[in-house]
C-alpha positions in Angstrom: 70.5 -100.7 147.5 71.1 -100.0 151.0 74.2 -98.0 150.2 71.6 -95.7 147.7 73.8 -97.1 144.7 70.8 -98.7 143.1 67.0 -97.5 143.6 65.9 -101.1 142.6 66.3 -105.0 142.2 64.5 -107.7 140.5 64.7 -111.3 140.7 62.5 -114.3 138.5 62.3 -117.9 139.0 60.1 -120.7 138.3 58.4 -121.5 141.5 60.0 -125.0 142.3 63.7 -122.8 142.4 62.3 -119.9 144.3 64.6 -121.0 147.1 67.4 -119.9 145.2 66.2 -115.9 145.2 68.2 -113.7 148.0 64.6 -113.0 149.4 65.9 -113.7 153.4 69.0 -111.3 152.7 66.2 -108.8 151.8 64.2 -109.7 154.7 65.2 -107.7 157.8 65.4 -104.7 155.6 61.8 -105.4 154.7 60.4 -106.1 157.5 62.3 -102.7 159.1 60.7 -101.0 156.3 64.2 -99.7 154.5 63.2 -101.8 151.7 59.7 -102.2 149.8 59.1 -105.6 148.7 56.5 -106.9 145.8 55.5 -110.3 144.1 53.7 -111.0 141.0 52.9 -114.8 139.9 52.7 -116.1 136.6 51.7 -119.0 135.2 53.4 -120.2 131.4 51.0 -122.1 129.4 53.3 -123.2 127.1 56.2 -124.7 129.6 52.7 -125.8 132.3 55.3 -123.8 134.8 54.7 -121.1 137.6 56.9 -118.3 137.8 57.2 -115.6 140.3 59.3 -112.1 140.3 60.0 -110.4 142.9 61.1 -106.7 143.1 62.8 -104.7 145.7 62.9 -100.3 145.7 63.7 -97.9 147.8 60.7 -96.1 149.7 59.7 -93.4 147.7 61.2 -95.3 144.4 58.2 -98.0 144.4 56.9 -96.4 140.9 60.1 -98.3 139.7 58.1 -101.3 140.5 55.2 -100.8 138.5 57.5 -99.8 135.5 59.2 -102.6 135.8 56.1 -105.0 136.1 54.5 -103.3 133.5 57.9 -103.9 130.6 58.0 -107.5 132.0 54.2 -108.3 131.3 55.2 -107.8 127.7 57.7 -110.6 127.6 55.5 -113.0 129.9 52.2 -112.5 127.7 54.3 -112.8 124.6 52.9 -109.6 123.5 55.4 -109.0 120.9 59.3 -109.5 121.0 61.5 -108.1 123.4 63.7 -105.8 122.5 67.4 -103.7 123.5 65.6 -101.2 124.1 63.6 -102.9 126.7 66.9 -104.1 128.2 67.7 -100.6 128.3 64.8 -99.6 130.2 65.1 -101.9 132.5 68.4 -101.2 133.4 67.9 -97.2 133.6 64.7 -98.5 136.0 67.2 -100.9 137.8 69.9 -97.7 138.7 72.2 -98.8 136.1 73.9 -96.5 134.4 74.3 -96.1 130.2 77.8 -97.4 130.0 76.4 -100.8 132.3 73.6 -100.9 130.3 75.8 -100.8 126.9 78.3 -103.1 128.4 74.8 -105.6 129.3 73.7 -105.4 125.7 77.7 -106.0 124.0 78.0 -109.1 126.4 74.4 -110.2 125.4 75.0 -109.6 121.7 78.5 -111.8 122.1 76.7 -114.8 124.5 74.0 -115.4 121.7 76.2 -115.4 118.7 76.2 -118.4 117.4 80.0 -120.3 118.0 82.0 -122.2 115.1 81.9 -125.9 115.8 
């Protein structure tokens, strides 16, 4: 991000693994303002676990954070499936471009195949 490669960064985790989230590598660039920093807290009734995500933009890119949020309340609420075209968006939002966000969805495709025993 700092390099301007990416405009954006996401990162989820139940709360009791929050420690391992990058959040003190974002830190000084937070707190010197080069990076702008948001939480959101959810709570699955099904699995009785907390989650948090935290996102990370570029001043002037925050708007990619409330996108973001947004497509991702959809797969907390259940509020219906989630979709490659979701993936997609969230990889355009992330800075990725087409041919990582094709690569993404081949390699996701292959890892959920199901393997001969």
């Amino acid at each position: 991000m700092l390099a301007g490669t990416k405009p954006a960064a996401m990162f989820g985790e139940a709360i009791q693994f929050r420690d391992i989230l990058p959040e003190d590598d974002f830190a000084p660039h937070v707190e010197s303002g080069r990076i702008i920093k948001r939480e959101y807290y959810w709570d699955d009734k099904e699995s009785g676990h907390s989650f948090v995500e935290i996102y990370y933009a570029l001043p002037g890119e925050e708007w990619r954070i409330d996108a973001l949020h947004e497509l991702h309340l959809v797969a907390w609420h259940k509020l219906r499936p989630w979709t490659d075209d979701d993936d997609r968006e969230t990889g355009r939002l992330l800075g990725y471009t087409d041919a990582e966000i094709n690569d993404f969805l081949q390699w996701k495709k292959i890892s959920s195949s199901p393997r001969p025993d």
